[in-house]
Structure formats: C-alpha cells, structure tokens
C-alpha positions in Angstrom: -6.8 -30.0 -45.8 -4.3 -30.5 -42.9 -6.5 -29.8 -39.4 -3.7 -30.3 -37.6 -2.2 -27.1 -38.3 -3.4 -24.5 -35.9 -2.6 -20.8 -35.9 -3.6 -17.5 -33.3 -3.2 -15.3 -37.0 -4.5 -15.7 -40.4 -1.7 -16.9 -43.1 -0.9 -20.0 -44.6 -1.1 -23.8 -44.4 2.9 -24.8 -44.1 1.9 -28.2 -45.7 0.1 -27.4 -48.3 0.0 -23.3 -48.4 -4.1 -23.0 -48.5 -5.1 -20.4 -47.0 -6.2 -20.9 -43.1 -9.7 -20.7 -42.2 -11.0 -19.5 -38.6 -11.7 -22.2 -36.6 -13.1 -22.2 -32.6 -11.8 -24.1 -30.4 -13.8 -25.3 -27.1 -12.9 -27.7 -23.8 -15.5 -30.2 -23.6 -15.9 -33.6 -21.7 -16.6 -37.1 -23.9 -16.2 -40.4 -23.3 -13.3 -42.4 -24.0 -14.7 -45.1 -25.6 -18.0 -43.0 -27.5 -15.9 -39.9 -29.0 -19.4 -38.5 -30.3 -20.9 -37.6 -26.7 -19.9 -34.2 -25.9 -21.1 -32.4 -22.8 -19.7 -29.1 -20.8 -19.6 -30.4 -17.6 -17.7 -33.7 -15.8 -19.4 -36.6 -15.7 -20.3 -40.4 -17.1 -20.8 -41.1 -20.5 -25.0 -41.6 -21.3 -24.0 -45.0 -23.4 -21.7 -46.9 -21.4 -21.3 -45.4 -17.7 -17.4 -44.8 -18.1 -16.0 -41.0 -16.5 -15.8 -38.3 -19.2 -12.6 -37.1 -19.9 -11.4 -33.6 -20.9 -10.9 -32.6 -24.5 -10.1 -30.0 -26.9 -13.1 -30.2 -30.0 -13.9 -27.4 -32.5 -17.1 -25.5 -31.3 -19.4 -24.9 -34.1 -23.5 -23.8 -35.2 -25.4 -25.8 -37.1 -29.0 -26.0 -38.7 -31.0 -29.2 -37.5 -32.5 -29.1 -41.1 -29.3 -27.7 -43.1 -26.6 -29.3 -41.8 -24.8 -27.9 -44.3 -24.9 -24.7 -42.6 -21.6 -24.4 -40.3 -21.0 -21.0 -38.8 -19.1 -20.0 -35.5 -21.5 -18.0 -34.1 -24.7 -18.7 -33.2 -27.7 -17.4 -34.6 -30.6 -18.6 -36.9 -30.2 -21.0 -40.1 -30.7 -18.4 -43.5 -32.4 -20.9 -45.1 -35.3 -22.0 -43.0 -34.8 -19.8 -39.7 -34.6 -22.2 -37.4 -32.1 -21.6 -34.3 -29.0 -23.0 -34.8 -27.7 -25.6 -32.6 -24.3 -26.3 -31.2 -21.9 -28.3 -32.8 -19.1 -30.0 -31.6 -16.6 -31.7 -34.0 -13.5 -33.9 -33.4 -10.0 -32.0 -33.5 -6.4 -34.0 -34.6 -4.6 -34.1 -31.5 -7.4 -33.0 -29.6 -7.8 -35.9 -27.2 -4.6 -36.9 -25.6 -6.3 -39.4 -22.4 -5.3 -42.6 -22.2 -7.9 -45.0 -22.8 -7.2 -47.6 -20.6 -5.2 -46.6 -17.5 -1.8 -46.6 -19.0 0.5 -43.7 -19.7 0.1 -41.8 -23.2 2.7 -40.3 -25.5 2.4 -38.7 -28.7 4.8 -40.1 -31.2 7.7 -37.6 -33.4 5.7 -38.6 -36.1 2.3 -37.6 -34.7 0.9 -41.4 -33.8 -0.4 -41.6 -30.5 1.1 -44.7 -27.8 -0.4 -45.8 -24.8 1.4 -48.1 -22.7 -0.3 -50.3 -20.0 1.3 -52.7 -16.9 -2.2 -54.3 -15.9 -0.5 -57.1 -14.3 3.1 -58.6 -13.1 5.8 -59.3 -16.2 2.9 -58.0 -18.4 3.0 -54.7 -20.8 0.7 -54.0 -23.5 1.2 -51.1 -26.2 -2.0 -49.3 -27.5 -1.4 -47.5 -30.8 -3.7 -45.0 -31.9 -3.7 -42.4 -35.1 -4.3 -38.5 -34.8 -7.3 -38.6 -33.9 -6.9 -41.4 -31.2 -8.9 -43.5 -32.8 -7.2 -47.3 -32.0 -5.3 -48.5 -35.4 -1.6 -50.2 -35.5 -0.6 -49.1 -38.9 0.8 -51.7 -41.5 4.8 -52.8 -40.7 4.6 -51.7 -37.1 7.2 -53.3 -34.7 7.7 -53.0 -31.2 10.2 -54.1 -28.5 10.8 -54.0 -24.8 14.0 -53.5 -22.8 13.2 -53.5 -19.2 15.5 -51.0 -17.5 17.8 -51.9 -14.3 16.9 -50.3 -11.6 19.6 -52.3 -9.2 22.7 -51.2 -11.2 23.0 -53.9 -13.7 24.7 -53.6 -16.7 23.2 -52.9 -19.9 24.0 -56.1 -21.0 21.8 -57.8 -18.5 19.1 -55.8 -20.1 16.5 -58.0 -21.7 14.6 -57.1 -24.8 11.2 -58.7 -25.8 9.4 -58.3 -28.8 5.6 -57.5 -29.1 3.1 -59.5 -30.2 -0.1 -59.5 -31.6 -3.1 -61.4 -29.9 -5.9 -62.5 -31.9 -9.3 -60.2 -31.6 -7.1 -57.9 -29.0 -6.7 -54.1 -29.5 -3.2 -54.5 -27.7 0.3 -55.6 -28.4 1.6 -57.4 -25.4 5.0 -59.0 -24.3 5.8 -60.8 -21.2 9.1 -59.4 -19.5 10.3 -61.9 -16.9 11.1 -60.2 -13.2 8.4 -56.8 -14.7 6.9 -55.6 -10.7 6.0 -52.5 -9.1 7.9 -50.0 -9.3 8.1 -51.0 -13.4 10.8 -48.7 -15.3 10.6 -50.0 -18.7 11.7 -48.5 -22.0 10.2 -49.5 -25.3 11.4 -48.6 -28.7 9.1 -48.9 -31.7 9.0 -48.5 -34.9 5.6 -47.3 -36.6 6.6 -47.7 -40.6 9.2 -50.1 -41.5 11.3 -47.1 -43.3 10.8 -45.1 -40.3 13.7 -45.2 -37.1 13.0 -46.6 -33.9 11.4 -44.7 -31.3 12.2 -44.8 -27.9 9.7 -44.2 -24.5 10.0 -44.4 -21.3 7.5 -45.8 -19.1 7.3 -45.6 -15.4 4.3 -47.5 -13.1 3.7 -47.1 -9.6 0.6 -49.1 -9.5 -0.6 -51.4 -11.5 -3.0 -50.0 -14.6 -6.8 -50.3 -14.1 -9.6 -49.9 -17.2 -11.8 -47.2 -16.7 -15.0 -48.7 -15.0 -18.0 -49.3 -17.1 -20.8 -48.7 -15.0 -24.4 -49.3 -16.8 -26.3 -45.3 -17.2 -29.2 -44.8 -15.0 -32.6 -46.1 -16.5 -31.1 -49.1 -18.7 
C-alpha cells in the first residue's frame, strides 16, 4: 500500500500496519525524460539521445507470457517454463536527478522541487510528485526573495511571486538585478492548508537542459 516505506527487517507498515513484503532493490541508469528505459551501465537513452542518469528501481523476474508471475529470484515461469526475465519497476523516491539542470530538493512533505536559473533575473520552479513524475498539485503557490549578498537589509529584499505560463511545465518569475553568483531563497506552499516552505538556491553557472542528441540509426 505505502511503497515508500522501506525496511532492512520484516515488521510492519507504520502507515497503515500491513505487513511488509520483501522487496529488491537495484541501481540502474534511465533516462530522465523516458523513466521506462532501464539499463546497467552509463550511457544515452535509445529514444531520445539524452545521458542516463542513476537510480534506485526495485529489481524483479518476470514471465514474458505470465506477467503475472513476479518473483525476486530468477528462475523459470511455473506455469509455462519459460526463463524468467528481469524486471525493473519504478520506486517512490527512487529518482532524485534533476531534470533539467537545476538544483533538486525533496519537499518535508515528500513533493519533489527543482529550481532552475537558465538565464539573467530569470528562475523557474519544477514541481514533481514521489515518483518525479512533473505535476504542480492543485492550490500551489510560490514566491521568491532574492537574498543580499552585499549586506543589505532585509527590507531591501524583494519578493516575487510565481507564475504559471501557458503549455509550460515551469513556474517562472522575473527577479530584477538575478546574476551569477545567484543566492535566492524561495518559499512555497504545496496545499493551501499546508505552511510555507522555504529553500535555498545557490547558481554558479547558469542552468543548461540536458542535450537531446538523436540515437544512432534514426
């Protein structure tokens, strides 16, 4: 019921108090963009070209005939006797890269936040759920305070509000003076009976998407 909750010894679900069932758990590389590729060593995703990135799926063996059959060893299927095949399957939390060269955070409240500075007096807030899949729950609300890094008061502080942009997958605001090196903290608020939540971003460089190169034989 609650995959999220992982244990090292058999006992209870916290939430819920089910029993816990064995699960494996395996490092695999997967695309950012195409979760379902899964492949054991680095490389570019088969679909779009991007770099795979590292994460944590649960390792499973499966019948090509029966999927039903789900084991965590490998073997043959009892049904048909076919040799099971690996199976890799998608793990809450289990994929904590940013997506499109910003920073990443995990939320108190288990959302996922990815902040981007792609270009000057420009930040853009990426909101994704447990799974980092990218969804900006109902009632969310977001602000920017850019911080002083020349000793200003905090009343000279400036605070900007997000906004949504048509067909975009981003929140974005537009903080007057924002340049390398960017110090900027945000606070946001995911439900609308939830607090604020405040995080700190720091940039260096400017943030760069992944590059999509097209595979080999397309």
């Amino acid at each position: 019921m609650h995959p999220e909750v992982v244990d090292n010894k058999a006992g209870a679900c916290p939430i819920c108090k089910m029993a816990l069932v064995p699960v494996r758990l395996a490092l695999v590389w997967t695309c950012p963009v195409h979760s379902q590729v899964s492949a054991e060593a680095q490389g570019s995703c088969r679909l779009c070209g991007r770099p795979l990135v590292r994460v944590t799926k649960a390792l499973s063996w499966t019948c090509p005939v029966h999927p039903k059959i789900d084991v965590l060893e490998p073997g043959t299927c009892p049904i048909c006797r076919r040799t099971l095949t690996v199976k890799y399957t998608r793990r809450p939390h289990g994929d904590h890269n940013p997506k499109h060269g910003g920073n990443f955070f995990m939320a108190p409240n288990n959302w996922h936040l990815e902040g981007s500075h792609p270009a000057r007096e420009v930040f853009r807030i990426y909101v994704y759920n447990e799974y980092s899949d990218p969804v900006v729950p109902r009632g969310f609300s977001a602000r920017a305070i850019v911080a002083s890094s020349s000793g200003r008061s905090a009343s000279a502080e400036t605070s900007v509000p997000f906004r949504r942009l048509p067909g975009r997958p981003y929140l974005e605001a537009r903080l007057p003076g924002l340049a390398l090196p960017a110090s900027v903290v945000i606070k946001v608020r995911f439900e609308p009976s939830e607090p604020e939540y405040p995080f700190n971003f720091d940039f260096f460089d400017y943030s760069r998407e992944p590059a999509a190169r097209r595979p080999a034989g397309r």
